[in-house]
N, C-alpha and C positions, 0 to 999 in steps of 0.2 A: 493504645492497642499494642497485645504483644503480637510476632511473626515468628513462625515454626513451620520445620516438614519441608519438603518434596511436593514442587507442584509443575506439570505442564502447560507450556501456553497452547492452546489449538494452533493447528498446520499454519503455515506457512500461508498466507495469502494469496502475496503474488505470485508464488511457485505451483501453488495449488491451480490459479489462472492459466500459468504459460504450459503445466501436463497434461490438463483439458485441452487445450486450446491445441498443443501438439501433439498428443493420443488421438485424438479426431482429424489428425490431417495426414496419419501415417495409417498404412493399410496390411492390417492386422489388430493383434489384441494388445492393448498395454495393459499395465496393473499398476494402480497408485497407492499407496499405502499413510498414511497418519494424512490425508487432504482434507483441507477446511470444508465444514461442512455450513458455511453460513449462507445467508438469503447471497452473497454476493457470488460465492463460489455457485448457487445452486442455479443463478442468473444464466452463467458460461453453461453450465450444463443444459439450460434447458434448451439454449438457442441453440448449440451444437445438434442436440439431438433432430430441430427442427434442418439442422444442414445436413443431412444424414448418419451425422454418427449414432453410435448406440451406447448410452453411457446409464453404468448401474447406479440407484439411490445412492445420492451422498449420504450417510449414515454413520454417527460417532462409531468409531474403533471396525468400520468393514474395510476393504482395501477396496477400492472401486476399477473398476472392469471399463474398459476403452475398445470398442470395435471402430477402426478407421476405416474410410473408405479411399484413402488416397487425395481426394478429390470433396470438395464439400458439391450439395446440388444445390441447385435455387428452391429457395422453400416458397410453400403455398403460402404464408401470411406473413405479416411484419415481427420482427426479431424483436422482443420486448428484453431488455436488458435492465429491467427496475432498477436500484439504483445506481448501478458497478461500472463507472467511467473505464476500468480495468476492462470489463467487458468490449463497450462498445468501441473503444478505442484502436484494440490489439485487432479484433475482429475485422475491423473498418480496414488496418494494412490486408490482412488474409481476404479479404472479398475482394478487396482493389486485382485481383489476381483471376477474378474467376470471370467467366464471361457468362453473368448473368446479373440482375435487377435486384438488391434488395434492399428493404425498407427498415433501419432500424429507429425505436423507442426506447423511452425510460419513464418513469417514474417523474413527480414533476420537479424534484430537485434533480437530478439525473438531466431533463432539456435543458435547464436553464445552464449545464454547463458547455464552455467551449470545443467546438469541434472543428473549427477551422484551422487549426495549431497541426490540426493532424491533414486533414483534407485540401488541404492548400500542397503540399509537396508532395501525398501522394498523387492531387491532380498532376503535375509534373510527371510525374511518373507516366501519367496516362488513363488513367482512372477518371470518372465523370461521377461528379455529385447532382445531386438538384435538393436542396435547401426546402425546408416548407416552414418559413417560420424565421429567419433568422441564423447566426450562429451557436446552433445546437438539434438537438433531436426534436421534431422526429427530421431522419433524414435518411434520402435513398441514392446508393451508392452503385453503380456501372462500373463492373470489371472488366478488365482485357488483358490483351497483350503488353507488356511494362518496357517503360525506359528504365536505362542507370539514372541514380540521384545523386549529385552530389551539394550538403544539404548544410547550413548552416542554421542551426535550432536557434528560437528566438528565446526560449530558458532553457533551462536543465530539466528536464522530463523521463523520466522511464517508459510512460506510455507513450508520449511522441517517439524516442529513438527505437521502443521495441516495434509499434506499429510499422514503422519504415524500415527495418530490419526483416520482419517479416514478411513482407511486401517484398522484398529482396528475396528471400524464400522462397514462395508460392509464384512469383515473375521469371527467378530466376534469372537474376540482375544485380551488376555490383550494386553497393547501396558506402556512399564516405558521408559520413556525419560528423558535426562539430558542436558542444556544447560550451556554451557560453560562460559559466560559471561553475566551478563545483563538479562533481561526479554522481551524477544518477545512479538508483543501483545498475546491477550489471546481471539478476539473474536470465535475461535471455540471452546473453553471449556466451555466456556460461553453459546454457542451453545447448546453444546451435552449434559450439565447439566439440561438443560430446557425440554428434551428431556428423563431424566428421568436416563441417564450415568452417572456411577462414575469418577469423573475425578478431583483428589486430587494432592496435593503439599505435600512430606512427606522426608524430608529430603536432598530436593535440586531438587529432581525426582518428575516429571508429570508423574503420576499415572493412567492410563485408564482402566475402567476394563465394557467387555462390560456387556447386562443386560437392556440396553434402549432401546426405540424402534422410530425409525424416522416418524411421524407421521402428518397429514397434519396444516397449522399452518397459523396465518393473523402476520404480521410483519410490524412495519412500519420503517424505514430507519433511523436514524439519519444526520446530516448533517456529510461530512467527515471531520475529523482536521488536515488530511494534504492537504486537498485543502483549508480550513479557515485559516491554517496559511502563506499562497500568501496575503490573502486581511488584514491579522493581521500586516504582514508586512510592506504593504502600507500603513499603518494606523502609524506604527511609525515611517515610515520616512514623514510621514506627515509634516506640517509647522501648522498643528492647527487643532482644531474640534477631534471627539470623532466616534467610530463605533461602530453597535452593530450585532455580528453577530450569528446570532439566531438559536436556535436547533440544536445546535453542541454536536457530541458525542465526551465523555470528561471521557470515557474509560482510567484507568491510565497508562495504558500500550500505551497508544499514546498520549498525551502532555506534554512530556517531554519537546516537545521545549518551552512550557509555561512558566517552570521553568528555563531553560538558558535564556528567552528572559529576563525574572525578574529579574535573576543576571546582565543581561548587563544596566539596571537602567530603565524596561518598566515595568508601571504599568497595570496591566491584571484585570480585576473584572471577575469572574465566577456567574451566577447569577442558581444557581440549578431549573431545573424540572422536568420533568418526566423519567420514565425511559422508558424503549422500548427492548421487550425478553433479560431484566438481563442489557442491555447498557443502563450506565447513559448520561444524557442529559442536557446540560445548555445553555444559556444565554453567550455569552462573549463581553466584552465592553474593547474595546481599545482605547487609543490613543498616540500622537507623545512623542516619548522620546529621550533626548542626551542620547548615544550609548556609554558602557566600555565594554574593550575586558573581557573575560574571556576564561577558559579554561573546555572543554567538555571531560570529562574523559570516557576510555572505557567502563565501568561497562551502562554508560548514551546512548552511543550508537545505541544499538538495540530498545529503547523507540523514538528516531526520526531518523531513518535512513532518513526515505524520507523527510525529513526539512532541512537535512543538507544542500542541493542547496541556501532556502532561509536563513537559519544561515548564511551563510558565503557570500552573499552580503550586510546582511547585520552589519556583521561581519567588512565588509571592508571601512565600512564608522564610525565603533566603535573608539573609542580613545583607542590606543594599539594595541596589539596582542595578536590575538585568535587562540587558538589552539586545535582540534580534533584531536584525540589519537583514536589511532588503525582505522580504513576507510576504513581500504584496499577492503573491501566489497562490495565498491562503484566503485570500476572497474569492477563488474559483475552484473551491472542494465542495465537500456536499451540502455547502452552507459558504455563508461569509463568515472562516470560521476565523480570519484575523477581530472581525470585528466582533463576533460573539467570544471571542475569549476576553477580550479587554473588557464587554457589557459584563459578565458573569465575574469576573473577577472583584468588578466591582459592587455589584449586586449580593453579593457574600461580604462583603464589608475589606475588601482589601483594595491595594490600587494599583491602575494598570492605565496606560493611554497608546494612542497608536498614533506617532509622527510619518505623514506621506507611506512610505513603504517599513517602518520601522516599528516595532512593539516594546515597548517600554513595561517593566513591573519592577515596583517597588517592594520591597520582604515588610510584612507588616507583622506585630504579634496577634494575640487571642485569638478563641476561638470562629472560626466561620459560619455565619450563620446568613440565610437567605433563600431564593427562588433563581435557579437556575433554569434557563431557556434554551433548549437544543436545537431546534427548527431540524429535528429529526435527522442532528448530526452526530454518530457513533461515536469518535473519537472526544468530542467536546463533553460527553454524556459520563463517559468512564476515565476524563482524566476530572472530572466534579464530583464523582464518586470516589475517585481515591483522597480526592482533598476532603471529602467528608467522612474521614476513617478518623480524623483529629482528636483527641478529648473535647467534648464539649460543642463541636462542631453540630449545627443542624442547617443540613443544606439538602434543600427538595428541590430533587431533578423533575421537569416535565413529562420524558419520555427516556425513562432509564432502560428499554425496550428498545430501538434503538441499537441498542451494543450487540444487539445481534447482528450485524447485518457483517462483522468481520469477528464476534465474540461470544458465540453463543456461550450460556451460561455463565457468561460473566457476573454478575450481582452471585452468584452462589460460589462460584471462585474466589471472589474478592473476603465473602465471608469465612471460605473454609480454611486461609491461610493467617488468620487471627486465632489468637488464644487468650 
């Protein structure tokens, strides 16, 4: 495959999350601009609207419209959050706040994930859960009046520390946070700063103290870089030509994989411009590189969690072996996607194993050929579709469908930057 042209990744994900999420808590109109229009973004929108906001269709290329009401109300029926842990999650701090009952779901990969990570410190706080089932959804949360937290995370999380951050928010209470390894992203500090919050780094501890006020706001989206780096990496397993994929945020707490794909011998240009509410924004220009294994230590982790799917196919075509330290993480995404990357890896004829918390892949040559199995995980989906851009490759995805849920039109992106 050659690679050519100017191409966008779709919004921003998580950013797209936390302008819903605070468009609907500030009382007035916002306006969002370039925001993810997937099943996950449309997840946040719909339960918002059930807490009183008014939020216009998510729609490729509209700028969408945010009526806040200040205050979210108790909705008449249960918050169905399909599959967007992002959802339920951040949601879960902002009800801890409210003094009213509600009931959130998901989708049935969506319950099976954890939620006591989160509900366990905001009970601290003061907040009351009642469990129906276990640790996970469905589950119904009692708001109130908040204590200060001061909170030692048991991993590095962006949904934990933004949930507890925003709970500090809506309580109106310091919130000191410590993460254990690594640096989670940071776009809701980045957030809440703009907004007029203290929200400092003093010693190892994220610092929140409230004092800000949420307030109505125009936003425009950056591209996402965990869905730019799908087409970054069919850009180096390329055979030739060069990409350039435009308006990418390049926030440093999310391209990390930039810098392991550069240890493995790929050259990246970042071309800088603008920023967008405190996110910077550039320019990246790829193209095909011969592939050396390296090794991702865990401190590097929590900066590409969600890459690791496309690291390690493309890991398995690198000369040597590559090895991901500590991952154990990735058996509590929308899948056990530590252990479905190691089965598909090698289900396509390459080899991969996973030691206790650790992912091992070997670089193998020829072409890939086999059945790939998603268990209706987005990211596993489209970093097996870039591995089948190969000469020669035949690799049939279950549910290439799927990649929408953070990527719509992804399979027609993936084709329109081939020549």
């Amino acid at each position: 495959m050659r690679v050519a042209g100017t191409v966008r990744a779709p919004g921003d994900k998580s950013i797209t999350h936390r302008a819903l999420l605070l468009g609907a808590l500030a009382r007035g109109v916002s306006h969002v601009g370039g925001a993810l229009t997937s099943l996950d973004a449309r997840s946040s929108a719909r339960v918002l609207r059930q807490l009183g906001a008014e939020i216009s269709p998510l729609r490729q290329g509209d700028i969408v419209r945010i009526r806040g009401r200040g205050r979210f109300r108790a909705p008449d029926r249960a918050l169905d959050c399909g599959n967007s842990g992002t959802t339920t999650r951040l949601l879960l701090g902002m009800l801890a706040g409210h003094r009213f009952r509600a009931r959130l779901t998901g989708d049935a990969s969506l319950r099976r994930r954890p939620m006591r990570r989160v509900t366990v410190p905001l009970g601290r706080m003061g907040a009351r859960f009642e469990e129906h089932g276990g640790d996970g959804l469905p589950l119904t949360v009692r708001g109130g009046a908040l204590r200060p937290l001061r909170y030692e995370m048991p991993v590095s999380s962006a949904q934990i520390k933004s949930s507890l951050l925003l709970a500090g928010v809506v309580g109106e209470v310091a919130v000191d946070l410590r993460e254990p390894a690594g640096r989670s992203r940071d776009h809701t500090e980045r957030m809440l700063r703009a907004f007029g919050y203290e929200v400092d780094e003093r010693e190892g501890w994220i610092v929140f103290r409230p004092g800000g006020r949420i307030e109505p706001f125009d936003l425009q989206v950056p591209g996402d870089p965990s869905s730019a780096a799908f087409l970054v990496g069919a850009a180096v397993l390329a055979e030739a030509g060069e990409l350039c994929v435009a308006g990418m945020g390049v926030n440093p707490t999310r391209i990390g994989f930039v810098q392991v794909l550069e240890r493995m011998g790929a050259t990246i240009r970042l071309e800088p411009g603008d920023t967008s509410f405190g996110e910077p924004v550039a320019d990246l220009v790829v193209g095909p590189a011969a592939l050396r294994s390296t090794e991702v230590p865990a401190g590097e982790i929590p900066g590409l969690i969600d890459e690791i799917p496309l690291l390690a196919v493309l890991a398995s075509r690198a000369e040597g072996e590559t090895i991901f330290r500590d991952v154990g993480e990735l058996r509590v995404k929308e899948s056990d996607r530590l252990g479905l990357i190691a089965d598909n890896i090698r289900a396509v004829g390459g080899q991969a194993e996973v030691r206790r918390n650790d992912l091992l892949v070997q670089g193998v040559e020829g072409s890939p050929r086999g059945r790939v199995r998603t268990a209706g995980d987005h990211r596993i989906a489209m970093a097996f579709a870039v591995l089948g851009t190969l000469p020669g490759a035949r690799v049939a995805i279950d549910d290439l469908g799927c990649a929408g849920v953070s990527f719509p039109g992804f399979p027609e992106t993936l084709r329109s930057i081939a020549r």
